[in-house]
C-alpha positions in Angstrom: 0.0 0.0 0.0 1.4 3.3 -0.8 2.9 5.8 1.9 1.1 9.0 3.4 3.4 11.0 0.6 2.4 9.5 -2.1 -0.2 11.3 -4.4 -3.4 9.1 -4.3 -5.6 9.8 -7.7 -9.4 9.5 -7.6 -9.6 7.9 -11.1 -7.7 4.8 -11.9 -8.6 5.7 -16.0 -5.4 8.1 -17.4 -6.4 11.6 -17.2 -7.4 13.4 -20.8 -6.3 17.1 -20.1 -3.8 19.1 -18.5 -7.2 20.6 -15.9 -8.0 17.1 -14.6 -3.8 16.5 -14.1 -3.5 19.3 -12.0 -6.9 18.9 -9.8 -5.5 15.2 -9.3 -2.2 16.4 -8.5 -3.7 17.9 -5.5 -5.7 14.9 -4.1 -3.2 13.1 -1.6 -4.1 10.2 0.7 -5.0 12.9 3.6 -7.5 15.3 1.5 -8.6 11.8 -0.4 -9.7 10.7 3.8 -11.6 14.1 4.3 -13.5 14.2 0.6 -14.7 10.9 1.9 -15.5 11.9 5.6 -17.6 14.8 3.5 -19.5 12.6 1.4 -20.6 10.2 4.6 -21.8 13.5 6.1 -23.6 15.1 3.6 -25.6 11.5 2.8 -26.7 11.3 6.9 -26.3 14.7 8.1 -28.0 17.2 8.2 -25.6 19.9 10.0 -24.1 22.8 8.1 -20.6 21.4 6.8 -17.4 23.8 6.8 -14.7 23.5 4.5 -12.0 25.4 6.0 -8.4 25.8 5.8 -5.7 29.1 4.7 -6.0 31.0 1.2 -4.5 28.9 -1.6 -4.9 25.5 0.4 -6.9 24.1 -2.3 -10.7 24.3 -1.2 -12.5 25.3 -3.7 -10.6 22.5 -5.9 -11.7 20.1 -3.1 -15.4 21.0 -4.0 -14.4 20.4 -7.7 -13.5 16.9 -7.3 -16.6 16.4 -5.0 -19.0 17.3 -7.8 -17.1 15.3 -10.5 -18.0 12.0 -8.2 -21.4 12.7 -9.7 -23.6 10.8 -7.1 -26.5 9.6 -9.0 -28.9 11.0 -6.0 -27.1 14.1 -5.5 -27.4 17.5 -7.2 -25.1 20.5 -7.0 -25.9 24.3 -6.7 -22.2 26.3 -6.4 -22.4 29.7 -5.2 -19.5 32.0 -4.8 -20.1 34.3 -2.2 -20.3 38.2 -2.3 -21.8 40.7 -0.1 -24.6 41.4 -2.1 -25.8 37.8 -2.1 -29.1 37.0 -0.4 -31.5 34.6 0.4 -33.3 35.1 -3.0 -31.2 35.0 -4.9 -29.5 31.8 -3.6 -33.1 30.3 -3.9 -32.9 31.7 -7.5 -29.7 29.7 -7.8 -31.2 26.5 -6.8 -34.3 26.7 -8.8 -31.5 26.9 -11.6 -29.8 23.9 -10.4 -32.7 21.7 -10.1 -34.9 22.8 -13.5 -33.3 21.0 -16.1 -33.2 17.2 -14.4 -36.1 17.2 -12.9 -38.7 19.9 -13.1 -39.0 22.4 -16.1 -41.7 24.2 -15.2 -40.0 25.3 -11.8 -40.2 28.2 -10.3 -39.0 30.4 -7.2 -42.9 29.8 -5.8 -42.9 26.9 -5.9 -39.4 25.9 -4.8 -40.7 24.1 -1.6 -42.6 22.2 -3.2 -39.7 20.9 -5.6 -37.9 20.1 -2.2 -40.4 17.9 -1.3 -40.5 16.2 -5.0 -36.5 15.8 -4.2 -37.5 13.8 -1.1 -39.6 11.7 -2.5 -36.8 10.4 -5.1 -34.4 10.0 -2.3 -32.2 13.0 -3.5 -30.5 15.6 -2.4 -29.8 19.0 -3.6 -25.9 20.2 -2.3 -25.5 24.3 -1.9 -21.6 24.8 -1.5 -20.7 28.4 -1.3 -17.2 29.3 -2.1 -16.1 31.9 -0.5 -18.6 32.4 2.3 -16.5 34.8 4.6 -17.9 37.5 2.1 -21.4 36.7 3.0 -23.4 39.5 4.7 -23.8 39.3 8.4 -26.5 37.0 9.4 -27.1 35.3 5.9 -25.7 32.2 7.6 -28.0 31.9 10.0 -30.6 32.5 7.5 -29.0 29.7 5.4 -28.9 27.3 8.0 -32.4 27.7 10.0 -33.9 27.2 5.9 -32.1 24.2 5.7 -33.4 22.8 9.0 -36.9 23.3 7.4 -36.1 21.1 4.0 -34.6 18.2 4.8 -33.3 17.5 1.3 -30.8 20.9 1.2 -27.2 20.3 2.2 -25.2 22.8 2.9 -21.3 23.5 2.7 -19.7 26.7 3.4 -15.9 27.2 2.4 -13.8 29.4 5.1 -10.5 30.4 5.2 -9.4 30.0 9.1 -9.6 33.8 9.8 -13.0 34.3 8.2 -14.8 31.2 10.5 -13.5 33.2 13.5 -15.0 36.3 12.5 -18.0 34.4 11.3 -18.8 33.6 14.8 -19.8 37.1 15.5 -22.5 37.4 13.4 -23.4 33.9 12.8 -23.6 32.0 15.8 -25.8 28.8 14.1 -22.0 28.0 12.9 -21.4 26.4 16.4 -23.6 23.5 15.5 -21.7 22.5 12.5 -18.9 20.4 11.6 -15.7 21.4 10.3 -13.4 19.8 7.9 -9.7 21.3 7.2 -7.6 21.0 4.7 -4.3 19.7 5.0 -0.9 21.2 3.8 1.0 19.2 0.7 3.7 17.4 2.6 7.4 17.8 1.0 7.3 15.0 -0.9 3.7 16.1 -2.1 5.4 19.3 -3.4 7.7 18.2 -5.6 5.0 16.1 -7.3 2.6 19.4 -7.6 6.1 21.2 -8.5 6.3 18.5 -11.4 2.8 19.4 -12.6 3.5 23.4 -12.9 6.8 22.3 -14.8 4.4 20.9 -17.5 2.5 24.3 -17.7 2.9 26.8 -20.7 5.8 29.8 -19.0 6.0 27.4 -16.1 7.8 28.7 -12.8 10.3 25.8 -13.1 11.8 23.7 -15.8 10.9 20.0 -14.9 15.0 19.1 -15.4 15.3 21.4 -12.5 13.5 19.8 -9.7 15.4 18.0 -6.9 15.9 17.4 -3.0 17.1 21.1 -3.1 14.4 22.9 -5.0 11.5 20.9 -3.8 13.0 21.5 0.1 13.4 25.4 -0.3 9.9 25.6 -1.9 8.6 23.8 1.0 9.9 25.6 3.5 8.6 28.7 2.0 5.4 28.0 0.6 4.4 25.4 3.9 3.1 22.9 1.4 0.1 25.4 0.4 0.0 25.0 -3.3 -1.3 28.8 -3.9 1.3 30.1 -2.9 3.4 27.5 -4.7 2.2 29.6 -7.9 2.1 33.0 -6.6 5.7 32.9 -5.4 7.3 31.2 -8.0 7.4 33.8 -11.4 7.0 32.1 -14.5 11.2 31.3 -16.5 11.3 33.5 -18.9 10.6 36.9 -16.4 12.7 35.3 -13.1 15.5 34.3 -15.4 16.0 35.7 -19.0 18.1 33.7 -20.9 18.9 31.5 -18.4 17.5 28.0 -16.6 20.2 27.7 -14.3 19.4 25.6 -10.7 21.7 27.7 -8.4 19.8 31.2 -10.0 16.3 29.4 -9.2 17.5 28.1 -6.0 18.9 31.6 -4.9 15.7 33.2 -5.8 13.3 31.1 -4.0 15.9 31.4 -0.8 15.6 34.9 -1.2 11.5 34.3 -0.9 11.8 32.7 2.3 13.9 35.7 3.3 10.5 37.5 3.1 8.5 35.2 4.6 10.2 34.3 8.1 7.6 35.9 10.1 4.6 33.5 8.4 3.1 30.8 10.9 3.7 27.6 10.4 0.1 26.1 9.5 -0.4 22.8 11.6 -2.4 19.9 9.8 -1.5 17.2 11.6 -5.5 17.3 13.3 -7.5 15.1 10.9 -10.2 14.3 12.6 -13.9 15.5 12.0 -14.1 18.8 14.4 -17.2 20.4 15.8 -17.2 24.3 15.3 -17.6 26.1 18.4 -17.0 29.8 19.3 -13.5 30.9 19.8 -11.7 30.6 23.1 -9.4 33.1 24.2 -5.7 32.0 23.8 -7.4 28.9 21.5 -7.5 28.7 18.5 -9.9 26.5 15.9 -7.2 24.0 15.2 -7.0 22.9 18.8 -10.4 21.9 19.6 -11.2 18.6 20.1 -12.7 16.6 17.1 -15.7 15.0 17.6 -16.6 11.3 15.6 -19.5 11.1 13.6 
């Protein structure tokens, strides 16, 4: 059986396109454990899920992969979330997502009603909202008390860690949910995701250039968060004209990490399932207990 470090691909079939290379490339053994942990909850639960983890960690590709499981019983509705979103027009939204499977004649009125048609088919209708620290005060809550009252609406709500514990200010009915973090790319991970921006049109490195050294310094800089494995890294042909020499790559990424000394380490070493609850003083959301489901 493979090792923790190995990369872990959902589909055994080769992959067709450079897209689906790089979402697999971001599956490990770890995120492959918490997609599954998600799908158990969302087919017998019914508390609000939270997808949560730092900006560039790979959520919203997380969510990606989900939907491309394509449950037979299960429909998506993907929001991404703004401050002028509201109620409406999230009910808009799943009116959209449920009209051309199953009911063609749909509309906003009669949106409950299609809930209950859901129900009796044994399916599900999954709202993920991307991006939900941008959500107006309160629209959680709102979100989460409509769920309660159609049994059939999942609900998943993507969170950087600094945005849940704001959240809890204004949306308390976030205690009652579960969370789910995503873990860091290990070292060994990195190289492999390193490996797959090498294939990329003005890639940041030349494949020929990857080793222990490389794939260590980038590592230590980026802590195995692959957004900032592309931010941080330029593309060749602007970070070295003329030029696709190791020790100039090597020197600029050192100087990278230069910059970067004061970031905290983010700790992924918690995988199990984790209630939300409000913030402690001098505790943070990582060290809460998990709790089993």
């Amino acid at each position: 059986m493979a090792g923790n470090d190995t990369v872990t691909y959902l589909m055994k079939k080769p992959l067709a396109d450079q897209k689906n290379r790089g979402l697999q490339s971001l599956i490990t053994q770890e995120r492959t454990r918490k997609l599954e942990l998600l799908i158990h909850l969302l087919a017998n639960s019914r508390q609000a899920l939270v997808v949560c983890g730092p900006e560039g960690i790979g959520k919203s590709t997380f969510l990606t992969v989900l939907q491309a499981r394509k449950i037979d019983s299960w429909l998506y509705c993907p929001v991404k979330g703004t401050v002028k979103l509201s109620i409406e027009t999230i009910q808009k939204q799943l009116v959209q997502a449920i009209k051309p499977d199953n009911l063609p004649n749909l509309t906003l009125n009669t949106l409950s009603g299609a809930f209950r048609g859901l129900e009796k088919q044994h399916k599900k209708i999954i709202l993920m909202i991307d991006e939900a620290g941008k959500l107006a005060p309160g629209l959680i809550n709102t979100l989460i008390d409509y769920a309660a009252k159609n049994p059939v609406l999942r609900l998943v709500f993507v969170l950087t860690n600094d945005e849940l514990d704001d959240k809890y200010n204004s949306d308390n009915a976030l205690d009652a949910g579960l969370l789910i973090e995503i873990p860091p790319l290990s070292e060994q991970q990195c190289g492999k995701f390193l490996q797959h921006l090498a294939t990329k049109s003005r890639a940041p490195v030349a494949f020929n250039e990857i080793d222990d050294t490389l794939i260590a310094a980038v590592y230590l800089e980026t802590q195995g968060i692959p957004g900032l494995m592309v931010v941080k890294l330029p593309p060749l042909d602007e970070a070295i004209p003329g030029n696709h020499s190791l020790g100039i790559l090597v020197t600029a990424v050192l100087g990278l990490i230069a910059l970067a000394l004061g970031t905290q380490w983010f700790s992924a070493s918690e995988y199990n399932l984790k209630r939300i609850s409000a913030p402690v003083v001098e505790q943070s959301v990582g060290n809460k207990s998990g709790e089993n489901q």
